[in-house]
Structures are given as C-alpha cells and as structure tokens.
N, CA, C and O atoms as a Maestro MAE file, in Angstrom:
{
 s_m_m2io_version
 :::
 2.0.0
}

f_m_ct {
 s_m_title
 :::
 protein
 m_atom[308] {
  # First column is atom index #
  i_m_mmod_type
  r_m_x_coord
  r_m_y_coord
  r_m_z_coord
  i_m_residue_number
  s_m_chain_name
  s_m_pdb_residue_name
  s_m_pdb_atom_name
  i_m_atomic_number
  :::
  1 25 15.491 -4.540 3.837 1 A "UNK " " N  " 7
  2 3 15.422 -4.816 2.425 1 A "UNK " " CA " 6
  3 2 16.736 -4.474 1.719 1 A "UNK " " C  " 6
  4 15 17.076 -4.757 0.570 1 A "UNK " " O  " 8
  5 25 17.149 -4.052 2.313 2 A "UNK " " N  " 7
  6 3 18.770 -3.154 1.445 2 A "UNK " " CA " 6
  7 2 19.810 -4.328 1.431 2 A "UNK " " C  " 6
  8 15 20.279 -4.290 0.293 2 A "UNK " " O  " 8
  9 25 20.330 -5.220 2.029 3 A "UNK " " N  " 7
  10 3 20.870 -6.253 1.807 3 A "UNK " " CA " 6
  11 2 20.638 -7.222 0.902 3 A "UNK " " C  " 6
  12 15 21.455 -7.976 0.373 3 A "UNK " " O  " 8
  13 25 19.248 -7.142 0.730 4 A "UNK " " N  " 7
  14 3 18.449 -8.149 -0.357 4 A "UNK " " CA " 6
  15 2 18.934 -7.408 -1.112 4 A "UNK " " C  " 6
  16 15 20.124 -7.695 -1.243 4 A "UNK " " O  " 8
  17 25 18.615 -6.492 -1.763 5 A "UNK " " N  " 7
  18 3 18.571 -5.258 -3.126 5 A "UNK " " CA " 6
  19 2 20.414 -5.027 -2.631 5 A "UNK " " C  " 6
  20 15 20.690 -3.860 -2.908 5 A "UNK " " O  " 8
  21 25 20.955 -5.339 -2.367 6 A "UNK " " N  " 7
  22 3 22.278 -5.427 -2.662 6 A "UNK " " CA " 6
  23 2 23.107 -6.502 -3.065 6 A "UNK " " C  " 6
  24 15 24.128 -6.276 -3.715 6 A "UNK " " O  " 8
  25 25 22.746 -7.735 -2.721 7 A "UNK " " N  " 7
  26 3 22.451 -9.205 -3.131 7 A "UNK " " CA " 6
  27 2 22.323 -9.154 -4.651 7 A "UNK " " C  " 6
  28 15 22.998 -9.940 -5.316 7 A "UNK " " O  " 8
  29 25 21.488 -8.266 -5.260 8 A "UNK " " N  " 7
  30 3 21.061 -8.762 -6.336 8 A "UNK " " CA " 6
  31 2 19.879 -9.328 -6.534 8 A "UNK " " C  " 6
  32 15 19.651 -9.824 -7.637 8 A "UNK " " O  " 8
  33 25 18.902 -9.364 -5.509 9 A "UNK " " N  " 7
  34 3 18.442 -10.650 -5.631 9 A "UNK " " CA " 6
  35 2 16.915 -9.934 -6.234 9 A "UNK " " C  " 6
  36 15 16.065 -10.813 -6.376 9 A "UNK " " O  " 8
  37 25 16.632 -9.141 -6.446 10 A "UNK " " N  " 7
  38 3 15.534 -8.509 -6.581 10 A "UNK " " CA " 6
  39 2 15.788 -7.671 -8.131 10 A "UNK " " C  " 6
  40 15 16.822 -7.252 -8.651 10 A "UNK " " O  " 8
  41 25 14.400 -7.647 -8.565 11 A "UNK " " N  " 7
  42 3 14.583 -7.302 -10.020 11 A "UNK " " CA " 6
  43 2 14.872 -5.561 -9.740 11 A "UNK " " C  " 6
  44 15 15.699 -5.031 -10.482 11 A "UNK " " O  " 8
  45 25 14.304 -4.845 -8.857 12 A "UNK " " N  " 7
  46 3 14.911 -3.040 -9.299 12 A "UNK " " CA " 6
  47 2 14.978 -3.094 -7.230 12 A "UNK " " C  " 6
  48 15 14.757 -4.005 -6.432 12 A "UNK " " O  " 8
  49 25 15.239 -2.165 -7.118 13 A "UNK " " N  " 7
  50 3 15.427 -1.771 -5.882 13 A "UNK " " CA " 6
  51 2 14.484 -0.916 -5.332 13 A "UNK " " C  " 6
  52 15 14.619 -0.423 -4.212 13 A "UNK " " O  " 8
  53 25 13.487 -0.706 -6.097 14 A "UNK " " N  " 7
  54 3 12.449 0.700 -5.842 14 A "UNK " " CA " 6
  55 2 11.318 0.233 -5.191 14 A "UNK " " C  " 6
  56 15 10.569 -0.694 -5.498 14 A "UNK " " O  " 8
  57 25 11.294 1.010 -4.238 15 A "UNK " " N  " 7
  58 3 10.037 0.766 -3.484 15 A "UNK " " CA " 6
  59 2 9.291 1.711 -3.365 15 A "UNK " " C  " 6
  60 15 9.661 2.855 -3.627 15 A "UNK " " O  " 8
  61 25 7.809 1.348 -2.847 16 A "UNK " " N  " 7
  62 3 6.714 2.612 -2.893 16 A "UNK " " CA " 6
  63 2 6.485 2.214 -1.738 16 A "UNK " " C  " 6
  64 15 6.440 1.010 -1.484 16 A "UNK " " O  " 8
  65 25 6.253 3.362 -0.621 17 A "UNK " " N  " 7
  66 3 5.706 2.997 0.674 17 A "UNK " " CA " 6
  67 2 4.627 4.020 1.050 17 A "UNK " " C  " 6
  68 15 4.808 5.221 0.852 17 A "UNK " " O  " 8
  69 25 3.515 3.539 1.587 18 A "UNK " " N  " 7
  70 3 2.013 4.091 1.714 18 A "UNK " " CA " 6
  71 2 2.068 3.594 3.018 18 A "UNK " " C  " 6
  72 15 2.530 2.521 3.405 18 A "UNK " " O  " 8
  73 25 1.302 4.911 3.944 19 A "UNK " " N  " 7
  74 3 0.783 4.810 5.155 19 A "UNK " " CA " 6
  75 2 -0.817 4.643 5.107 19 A "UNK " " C  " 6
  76 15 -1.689 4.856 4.265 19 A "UNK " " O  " 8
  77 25 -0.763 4.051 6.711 20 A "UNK " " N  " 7
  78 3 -2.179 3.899 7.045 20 A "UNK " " CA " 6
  79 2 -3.251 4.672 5.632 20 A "UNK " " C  " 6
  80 15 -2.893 5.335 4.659 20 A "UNK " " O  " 8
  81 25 -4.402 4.299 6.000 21 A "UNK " " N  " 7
  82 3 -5.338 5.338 4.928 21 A "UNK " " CA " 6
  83 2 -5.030 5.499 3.532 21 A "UNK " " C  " 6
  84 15 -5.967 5.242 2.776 21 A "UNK " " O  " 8
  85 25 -3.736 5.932 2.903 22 A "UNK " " N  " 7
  86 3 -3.156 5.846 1.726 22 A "UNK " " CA " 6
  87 2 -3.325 4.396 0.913 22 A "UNK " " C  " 6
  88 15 -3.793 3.474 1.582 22 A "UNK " " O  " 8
  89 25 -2.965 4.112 -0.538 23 A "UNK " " N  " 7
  90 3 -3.379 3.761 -1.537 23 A "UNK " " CA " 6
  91 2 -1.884 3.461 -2.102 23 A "UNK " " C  " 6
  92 15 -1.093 4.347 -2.425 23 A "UNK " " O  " 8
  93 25 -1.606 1.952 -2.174 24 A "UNK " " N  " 7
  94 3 -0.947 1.414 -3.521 24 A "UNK " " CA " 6
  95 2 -1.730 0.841 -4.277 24 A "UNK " " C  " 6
  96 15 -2.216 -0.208 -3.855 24 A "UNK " " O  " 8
  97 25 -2.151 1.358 -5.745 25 A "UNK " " N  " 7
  98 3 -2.583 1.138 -6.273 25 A "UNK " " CA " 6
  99 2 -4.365 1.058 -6.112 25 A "UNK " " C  " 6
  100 15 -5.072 2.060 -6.004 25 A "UNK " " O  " 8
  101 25 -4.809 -0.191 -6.124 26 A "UNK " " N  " 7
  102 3 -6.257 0.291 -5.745 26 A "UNK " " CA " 6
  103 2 -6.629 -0.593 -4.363 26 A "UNK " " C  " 6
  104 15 -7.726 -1.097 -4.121 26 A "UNK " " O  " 8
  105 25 -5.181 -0.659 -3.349 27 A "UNK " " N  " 7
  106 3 -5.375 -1.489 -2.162 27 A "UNK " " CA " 6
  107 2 -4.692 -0.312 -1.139 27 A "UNK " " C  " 6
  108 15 -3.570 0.192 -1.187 27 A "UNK " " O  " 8
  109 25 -5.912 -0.055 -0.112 28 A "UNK " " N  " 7
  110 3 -6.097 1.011 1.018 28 A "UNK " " CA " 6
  111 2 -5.614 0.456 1.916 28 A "UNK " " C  " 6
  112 15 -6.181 -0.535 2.377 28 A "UNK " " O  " 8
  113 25 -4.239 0.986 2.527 29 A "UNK " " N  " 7
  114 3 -3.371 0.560 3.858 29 A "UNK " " CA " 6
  115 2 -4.445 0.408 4.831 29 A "UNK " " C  " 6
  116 15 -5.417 1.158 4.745 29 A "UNK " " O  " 8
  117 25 -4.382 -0.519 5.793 30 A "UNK " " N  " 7
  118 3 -5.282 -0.578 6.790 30 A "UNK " " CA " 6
  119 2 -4.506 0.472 7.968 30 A "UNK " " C  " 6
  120 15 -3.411 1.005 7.790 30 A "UNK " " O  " 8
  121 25 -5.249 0.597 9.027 31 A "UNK " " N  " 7
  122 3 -5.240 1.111 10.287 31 A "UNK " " CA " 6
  123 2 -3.847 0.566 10.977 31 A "UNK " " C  " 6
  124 15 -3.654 -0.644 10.861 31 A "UNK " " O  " 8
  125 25 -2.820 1.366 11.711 32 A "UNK " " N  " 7
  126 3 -1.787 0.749 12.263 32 A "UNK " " CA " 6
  127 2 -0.600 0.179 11.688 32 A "UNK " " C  " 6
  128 15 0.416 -0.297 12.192 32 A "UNK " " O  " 8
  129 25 -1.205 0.445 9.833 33 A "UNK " " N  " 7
  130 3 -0.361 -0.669 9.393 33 A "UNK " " CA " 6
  131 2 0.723 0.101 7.861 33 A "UNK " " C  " 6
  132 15 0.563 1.253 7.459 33 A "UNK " " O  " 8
  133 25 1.649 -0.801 7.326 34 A "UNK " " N  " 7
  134 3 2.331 0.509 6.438 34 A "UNK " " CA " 6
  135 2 2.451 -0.819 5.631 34 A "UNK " " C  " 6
  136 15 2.669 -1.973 6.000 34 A "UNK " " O  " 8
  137 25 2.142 -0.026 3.874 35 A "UNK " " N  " 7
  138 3 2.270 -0.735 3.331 35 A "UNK " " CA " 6
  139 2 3.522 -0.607 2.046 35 A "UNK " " C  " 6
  140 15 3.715 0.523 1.598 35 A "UNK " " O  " 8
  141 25 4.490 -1.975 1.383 36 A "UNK " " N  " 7
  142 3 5.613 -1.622 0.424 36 A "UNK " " CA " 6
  143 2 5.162 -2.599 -0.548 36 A "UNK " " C  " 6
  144 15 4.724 -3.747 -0.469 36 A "UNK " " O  " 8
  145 25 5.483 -1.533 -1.785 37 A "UNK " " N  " 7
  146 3 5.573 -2.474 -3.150 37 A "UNK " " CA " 6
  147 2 6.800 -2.414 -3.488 37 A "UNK " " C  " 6
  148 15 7.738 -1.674 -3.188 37 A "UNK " " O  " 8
  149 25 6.618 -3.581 -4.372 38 A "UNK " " N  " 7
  150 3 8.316 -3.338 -4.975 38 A "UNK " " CA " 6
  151 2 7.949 -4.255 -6.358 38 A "UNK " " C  " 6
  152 15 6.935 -4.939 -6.490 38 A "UNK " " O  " 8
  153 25 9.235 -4.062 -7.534 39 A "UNK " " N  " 7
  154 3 8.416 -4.569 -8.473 39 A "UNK " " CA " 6
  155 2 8.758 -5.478 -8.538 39 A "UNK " " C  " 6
  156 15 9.895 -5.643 -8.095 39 A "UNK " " O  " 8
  157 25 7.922 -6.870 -9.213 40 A "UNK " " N  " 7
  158 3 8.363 -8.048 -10.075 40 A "UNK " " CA " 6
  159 2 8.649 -8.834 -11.009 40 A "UNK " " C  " 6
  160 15 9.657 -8.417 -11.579 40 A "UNK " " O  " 8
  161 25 8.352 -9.558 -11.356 41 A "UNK " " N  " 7
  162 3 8.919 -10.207 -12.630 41 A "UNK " " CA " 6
  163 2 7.338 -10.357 -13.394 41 A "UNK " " C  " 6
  164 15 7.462 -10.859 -14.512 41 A "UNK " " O  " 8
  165 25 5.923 -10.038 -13.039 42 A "UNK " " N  " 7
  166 3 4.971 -9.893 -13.494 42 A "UNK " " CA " 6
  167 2 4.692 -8.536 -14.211 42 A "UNK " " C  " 6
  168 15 4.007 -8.293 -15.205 42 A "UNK " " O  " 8
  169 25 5.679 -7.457 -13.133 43 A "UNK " " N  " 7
  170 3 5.450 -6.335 -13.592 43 A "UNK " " CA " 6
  171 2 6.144 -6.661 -15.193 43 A "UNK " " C  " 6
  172 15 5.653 -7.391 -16.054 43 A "UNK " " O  " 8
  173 25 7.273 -5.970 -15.264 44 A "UNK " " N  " 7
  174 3 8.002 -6.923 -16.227 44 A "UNK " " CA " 6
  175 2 7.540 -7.388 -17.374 44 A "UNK " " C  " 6
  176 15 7.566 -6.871 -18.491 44 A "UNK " " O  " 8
  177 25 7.107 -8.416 -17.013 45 A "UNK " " N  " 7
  178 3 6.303 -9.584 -18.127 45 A "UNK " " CA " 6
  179 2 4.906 -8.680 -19.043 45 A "UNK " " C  " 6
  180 15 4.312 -8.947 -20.088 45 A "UNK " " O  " 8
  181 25 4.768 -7.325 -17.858 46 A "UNK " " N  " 7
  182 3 3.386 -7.200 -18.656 46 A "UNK " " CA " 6
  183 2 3.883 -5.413 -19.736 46 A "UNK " " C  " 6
  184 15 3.425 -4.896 -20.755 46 A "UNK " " O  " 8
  185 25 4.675 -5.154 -19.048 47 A "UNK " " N  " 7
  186 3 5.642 -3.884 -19.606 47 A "UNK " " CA " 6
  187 2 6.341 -4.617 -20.952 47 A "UNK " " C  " 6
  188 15 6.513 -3.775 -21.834 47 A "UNK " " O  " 8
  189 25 6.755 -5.861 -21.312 48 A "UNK " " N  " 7
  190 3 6.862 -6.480 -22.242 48 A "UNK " " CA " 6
  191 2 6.022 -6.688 -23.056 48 A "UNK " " C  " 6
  192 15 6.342 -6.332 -24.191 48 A "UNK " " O  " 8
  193 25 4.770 -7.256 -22.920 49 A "UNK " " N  " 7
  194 3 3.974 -7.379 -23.681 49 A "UNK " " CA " 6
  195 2 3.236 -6.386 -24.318 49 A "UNK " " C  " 6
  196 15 2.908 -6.539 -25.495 49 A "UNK " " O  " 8
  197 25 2.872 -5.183 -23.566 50 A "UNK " " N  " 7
  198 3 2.792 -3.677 -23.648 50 A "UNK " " CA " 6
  199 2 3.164 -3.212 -25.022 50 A "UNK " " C  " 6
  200 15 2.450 -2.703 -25.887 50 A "UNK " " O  " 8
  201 25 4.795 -3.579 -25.033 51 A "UNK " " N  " 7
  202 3 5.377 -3.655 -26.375 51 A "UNK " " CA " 6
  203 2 5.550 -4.478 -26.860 51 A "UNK " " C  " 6
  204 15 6.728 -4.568 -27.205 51 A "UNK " " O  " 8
  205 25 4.938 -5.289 -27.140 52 A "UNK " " N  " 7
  206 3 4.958 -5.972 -28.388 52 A "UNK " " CA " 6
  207 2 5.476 -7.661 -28.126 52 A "UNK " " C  " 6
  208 15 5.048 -8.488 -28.931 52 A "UNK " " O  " 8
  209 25 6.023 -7.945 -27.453 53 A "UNK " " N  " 7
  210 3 6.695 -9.051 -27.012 53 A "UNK " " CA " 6
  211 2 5.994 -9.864 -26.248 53 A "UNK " " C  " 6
  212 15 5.617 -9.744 -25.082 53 A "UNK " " O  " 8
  213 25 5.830 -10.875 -27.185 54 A "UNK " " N  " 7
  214 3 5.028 -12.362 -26.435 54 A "UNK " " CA " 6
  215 2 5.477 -12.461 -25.525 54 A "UNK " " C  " 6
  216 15 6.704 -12.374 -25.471 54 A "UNK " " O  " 8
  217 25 4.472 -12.767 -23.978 55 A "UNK " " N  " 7
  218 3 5.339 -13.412 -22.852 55 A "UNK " " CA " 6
  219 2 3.857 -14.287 -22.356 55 A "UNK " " C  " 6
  220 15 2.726 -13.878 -22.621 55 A "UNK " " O  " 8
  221 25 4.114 -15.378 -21.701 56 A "UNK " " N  " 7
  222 3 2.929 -16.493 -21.095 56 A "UNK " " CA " 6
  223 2 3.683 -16.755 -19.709 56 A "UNK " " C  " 6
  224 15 4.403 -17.742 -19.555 56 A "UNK " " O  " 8
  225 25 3.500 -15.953 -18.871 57 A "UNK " " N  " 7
  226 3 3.671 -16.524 -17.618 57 A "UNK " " CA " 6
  227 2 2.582 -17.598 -17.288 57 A "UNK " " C  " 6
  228 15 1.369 -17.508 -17.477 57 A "UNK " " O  " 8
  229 25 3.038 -18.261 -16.944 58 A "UNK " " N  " 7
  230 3 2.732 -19.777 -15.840 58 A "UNK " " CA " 6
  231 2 2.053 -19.606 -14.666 58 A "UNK " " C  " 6
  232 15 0.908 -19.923 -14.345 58 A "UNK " " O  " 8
  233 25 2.911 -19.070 -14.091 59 A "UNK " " N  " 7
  234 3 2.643 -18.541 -12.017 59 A "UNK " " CA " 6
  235 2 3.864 -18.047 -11.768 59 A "UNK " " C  " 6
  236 15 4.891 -18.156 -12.438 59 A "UNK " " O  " 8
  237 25 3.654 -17.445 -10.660 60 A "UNK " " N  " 7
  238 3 4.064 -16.603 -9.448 60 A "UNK " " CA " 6
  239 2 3.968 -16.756 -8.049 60 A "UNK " " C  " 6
  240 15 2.889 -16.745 -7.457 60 A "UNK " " O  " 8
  241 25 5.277 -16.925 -7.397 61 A "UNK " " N  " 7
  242 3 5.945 -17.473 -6.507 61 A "UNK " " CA " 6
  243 2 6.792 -17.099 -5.252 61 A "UNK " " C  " 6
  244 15 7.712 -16.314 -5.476 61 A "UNK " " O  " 8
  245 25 6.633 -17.535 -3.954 62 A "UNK " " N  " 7
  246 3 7.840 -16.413 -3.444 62 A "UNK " " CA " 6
  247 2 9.152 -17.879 -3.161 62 A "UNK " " C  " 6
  248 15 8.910 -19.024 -2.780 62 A "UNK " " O  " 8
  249 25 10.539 -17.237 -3.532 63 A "UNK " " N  " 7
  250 3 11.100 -18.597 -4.274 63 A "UNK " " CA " 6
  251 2 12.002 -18.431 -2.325 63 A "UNK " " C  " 6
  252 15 12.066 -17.225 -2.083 63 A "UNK " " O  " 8
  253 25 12.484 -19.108 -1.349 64 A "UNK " " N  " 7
  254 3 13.073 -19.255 -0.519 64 A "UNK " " CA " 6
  255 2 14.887 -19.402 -0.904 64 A "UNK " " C  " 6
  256 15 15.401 -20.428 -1.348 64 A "UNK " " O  " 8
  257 25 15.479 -18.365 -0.661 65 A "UNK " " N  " 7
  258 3 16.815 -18.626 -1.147 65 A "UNK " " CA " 6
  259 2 17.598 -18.236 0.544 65 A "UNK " " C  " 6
  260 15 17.636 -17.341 1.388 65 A "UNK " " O  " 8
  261 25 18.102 -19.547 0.277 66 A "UNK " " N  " 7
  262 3 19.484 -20.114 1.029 66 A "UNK " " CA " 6
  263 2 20.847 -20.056 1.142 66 A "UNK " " C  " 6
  264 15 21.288 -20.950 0.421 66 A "UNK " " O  " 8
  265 25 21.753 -19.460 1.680 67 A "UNK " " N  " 7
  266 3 23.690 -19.286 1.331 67 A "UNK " " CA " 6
  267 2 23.673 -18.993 0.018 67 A "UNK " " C  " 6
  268 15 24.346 -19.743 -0.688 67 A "UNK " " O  " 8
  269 25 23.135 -18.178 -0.472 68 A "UNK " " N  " 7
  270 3 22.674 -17.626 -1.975 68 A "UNK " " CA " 6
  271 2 22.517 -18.394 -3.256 68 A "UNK " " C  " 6
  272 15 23.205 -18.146 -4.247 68 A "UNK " " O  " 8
  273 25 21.688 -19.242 -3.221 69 A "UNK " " N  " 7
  274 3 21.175 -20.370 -3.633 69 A "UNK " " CA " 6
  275 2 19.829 -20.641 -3.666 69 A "UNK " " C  " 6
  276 15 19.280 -20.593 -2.565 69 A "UNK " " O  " 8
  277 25 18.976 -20.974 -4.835 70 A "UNK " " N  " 7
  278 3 17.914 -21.140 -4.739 70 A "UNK " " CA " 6
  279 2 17.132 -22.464 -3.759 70 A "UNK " " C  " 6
  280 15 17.347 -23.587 -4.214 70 A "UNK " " O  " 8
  281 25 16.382 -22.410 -2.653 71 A "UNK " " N  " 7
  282 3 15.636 -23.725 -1.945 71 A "UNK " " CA " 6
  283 2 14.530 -24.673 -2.799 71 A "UNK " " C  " 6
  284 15 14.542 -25.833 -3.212 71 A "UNK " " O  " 8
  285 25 13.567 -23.556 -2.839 72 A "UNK " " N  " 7
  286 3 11.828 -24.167 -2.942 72 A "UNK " " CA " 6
  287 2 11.455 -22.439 -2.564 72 A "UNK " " C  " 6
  288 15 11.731 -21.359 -2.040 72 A "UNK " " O  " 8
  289 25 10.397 -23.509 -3.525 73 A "UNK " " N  " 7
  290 3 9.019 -22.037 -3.544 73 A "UNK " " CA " 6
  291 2 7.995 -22.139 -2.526 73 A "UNK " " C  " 6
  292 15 7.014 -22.814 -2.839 73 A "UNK " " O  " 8
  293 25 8.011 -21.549 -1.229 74 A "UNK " " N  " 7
  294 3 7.782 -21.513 -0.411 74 A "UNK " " CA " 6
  295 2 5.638 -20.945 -0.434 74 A "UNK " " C  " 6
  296 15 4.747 -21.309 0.334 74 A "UNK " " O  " 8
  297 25 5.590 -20.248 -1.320 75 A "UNK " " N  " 7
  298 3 4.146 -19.954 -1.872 75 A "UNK " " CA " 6
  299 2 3.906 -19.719 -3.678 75 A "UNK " " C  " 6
  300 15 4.682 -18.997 -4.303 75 A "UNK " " O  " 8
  301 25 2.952 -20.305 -4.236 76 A "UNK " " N  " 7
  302 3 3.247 -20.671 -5.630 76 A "UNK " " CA " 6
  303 2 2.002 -20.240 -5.647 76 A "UNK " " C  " 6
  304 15 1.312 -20.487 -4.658 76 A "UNK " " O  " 8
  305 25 1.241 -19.262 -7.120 77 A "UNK " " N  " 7
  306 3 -0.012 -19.404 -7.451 77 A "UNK " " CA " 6
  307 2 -0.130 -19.305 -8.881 77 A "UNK " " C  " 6
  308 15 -1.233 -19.410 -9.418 77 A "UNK " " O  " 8
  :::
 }
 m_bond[307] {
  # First column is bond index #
  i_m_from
  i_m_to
  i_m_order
  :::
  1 1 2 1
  2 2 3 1
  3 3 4 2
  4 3 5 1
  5 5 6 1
  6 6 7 1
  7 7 8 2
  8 7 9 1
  9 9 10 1
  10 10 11 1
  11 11 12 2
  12 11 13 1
  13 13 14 1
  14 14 15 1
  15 15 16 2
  16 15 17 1
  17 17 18 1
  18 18 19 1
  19 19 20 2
  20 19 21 1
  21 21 22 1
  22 22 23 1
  23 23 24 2
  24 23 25 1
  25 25 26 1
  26 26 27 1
  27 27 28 2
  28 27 29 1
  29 29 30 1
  30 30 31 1
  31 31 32 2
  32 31 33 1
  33 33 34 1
  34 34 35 1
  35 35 36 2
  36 35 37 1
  37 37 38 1
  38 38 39 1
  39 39 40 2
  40 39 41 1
  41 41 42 1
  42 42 43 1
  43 43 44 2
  44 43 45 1
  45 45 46 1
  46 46 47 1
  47 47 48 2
  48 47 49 1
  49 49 50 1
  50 50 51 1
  51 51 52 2
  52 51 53 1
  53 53 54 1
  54 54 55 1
  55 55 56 2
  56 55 57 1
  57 57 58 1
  58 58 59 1
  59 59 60 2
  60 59 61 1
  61 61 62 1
  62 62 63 1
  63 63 64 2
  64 63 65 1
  65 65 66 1
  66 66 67 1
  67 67 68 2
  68 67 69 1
  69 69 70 1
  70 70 71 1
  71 71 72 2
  72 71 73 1
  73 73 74 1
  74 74 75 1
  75 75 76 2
  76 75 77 1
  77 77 78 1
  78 78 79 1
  79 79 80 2
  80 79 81 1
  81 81 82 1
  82 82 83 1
  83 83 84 2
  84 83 85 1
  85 85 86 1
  86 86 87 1
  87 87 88 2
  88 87 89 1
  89 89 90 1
  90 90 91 1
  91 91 92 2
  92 91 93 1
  93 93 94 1
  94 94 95 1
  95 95 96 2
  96 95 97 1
  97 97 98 1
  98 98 99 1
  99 99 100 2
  100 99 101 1
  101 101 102 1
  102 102 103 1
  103 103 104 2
  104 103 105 1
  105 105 106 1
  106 106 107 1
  107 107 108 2
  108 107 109 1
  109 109 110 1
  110 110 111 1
  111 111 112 2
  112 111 113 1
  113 113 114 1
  114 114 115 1
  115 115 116 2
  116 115 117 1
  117 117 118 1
  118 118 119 1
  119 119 120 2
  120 119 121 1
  121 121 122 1
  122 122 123 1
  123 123 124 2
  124 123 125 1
  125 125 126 1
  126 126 127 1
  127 127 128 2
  128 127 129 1
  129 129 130 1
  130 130 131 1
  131 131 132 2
  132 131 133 1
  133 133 134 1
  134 134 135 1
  135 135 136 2
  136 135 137 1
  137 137 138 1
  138 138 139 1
  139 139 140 2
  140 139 141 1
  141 141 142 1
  142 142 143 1
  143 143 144 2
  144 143 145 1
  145 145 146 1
  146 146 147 1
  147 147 148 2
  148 147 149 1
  149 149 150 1
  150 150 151 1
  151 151 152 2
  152 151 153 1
  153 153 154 1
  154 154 155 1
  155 155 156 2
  156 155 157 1
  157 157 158 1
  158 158 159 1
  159 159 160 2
  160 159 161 1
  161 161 162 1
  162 162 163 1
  163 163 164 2
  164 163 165 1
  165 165 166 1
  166 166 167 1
  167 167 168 2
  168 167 169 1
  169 169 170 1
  170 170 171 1
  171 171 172 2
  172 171 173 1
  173 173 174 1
  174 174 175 1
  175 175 176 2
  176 175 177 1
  177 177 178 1
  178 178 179 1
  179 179 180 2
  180 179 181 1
  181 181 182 1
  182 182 183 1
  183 183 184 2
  184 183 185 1
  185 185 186 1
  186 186 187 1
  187 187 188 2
  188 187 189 1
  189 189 190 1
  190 190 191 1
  191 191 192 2
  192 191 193 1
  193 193 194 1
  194 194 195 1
  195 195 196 2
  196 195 197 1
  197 197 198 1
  198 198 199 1
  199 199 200 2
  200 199 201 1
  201 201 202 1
  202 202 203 1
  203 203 204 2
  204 203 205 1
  205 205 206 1
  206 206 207 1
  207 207 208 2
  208 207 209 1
  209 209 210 1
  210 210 211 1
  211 211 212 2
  212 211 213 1
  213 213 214 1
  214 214 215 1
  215 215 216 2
  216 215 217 1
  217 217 218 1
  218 218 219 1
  219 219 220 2
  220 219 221 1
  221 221 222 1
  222 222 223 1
  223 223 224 2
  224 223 225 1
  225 225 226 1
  226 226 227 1
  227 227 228 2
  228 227 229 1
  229 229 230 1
  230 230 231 1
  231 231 232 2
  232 231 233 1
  233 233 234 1
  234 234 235 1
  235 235 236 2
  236 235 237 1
  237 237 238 1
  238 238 239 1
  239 239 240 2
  240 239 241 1
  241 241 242 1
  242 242 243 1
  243 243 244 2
  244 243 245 1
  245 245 246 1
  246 246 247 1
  247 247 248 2
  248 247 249 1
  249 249 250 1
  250 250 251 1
  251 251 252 2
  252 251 253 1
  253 253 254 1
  254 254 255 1
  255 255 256 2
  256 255 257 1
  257 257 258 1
  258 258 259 1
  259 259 260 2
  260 259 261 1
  261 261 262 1
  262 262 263 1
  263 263 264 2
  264 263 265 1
  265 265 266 1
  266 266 267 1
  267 267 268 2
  268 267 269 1
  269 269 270 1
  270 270 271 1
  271 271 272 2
  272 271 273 1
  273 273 274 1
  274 274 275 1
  275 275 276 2
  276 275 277 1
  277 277 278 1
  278 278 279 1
  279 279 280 2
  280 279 281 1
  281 281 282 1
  282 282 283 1
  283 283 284 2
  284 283 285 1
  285 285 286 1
  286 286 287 1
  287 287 288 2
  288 287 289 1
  289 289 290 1
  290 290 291 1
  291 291 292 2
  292 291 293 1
  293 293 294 1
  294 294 295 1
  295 295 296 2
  296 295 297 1
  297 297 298 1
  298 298 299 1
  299 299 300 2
  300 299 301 1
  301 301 302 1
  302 302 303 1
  303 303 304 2
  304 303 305 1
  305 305 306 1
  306 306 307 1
  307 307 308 2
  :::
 }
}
C-alpha cells in the first residue's frame, strides 16, 4: 500500500488493521484472515455534511488507474 499512498493516489494514508476475531467497525474479521480500512471519499462526503455542507453522492467505485492515469471503474455501486 505505501507506493499507492505515496502516489498520491489515496485520500489520507491511514489505515486501521484488525486481526482475526477483532472488529472494524461493526464487521468481525473472520478466522485466518486480517482485515484494513482505509478512508474514502464517502468518509469525507459524510464528515462534510456533519458540518453543514451539502454533499449528494451518486455512487462509489473502485476506479482502475493505469501509468498514472485514470482507466474505468472496474466495480461501481
């Protein structure tokens, strides 16, 4: 991830990492498995509105970037 988050390409660099059994948020790591958040542009959008500032997100996306260049949105909801 540190190349990405050095890129730029990511809104903060902070991550939360939860093991097995442990809890991001109100989703319980499974067995074997480790789980990372990191924030987005939803987080964001809603820390804005929080205060005061209209925002209408649309959807949320994971966007595929290329020779540092945007592709296609590879998953959209």
């Amino acid at each position: 991830m540190k190349p990405v988050f050095k890129a730029g390409l990511c809104i903060s660099d902070l991550v939360a990492v939860a093991y097995e059994g442990e809890n991001l948020g109100e989703i319980v790591v499974p067995a074997g498995k480790v789980g990372l958040a990191t924030m987005c542009s939803i987080v964001v959008n809603g820390t804005l509105l929080k205060a005061g500032v209209p925002m209408d997100s649309k959807f949320g996306g994971v966007l595929e970037i290329r020779n540092n260049k945007p592709l296609r949105f590879v998953e959209l909801d």
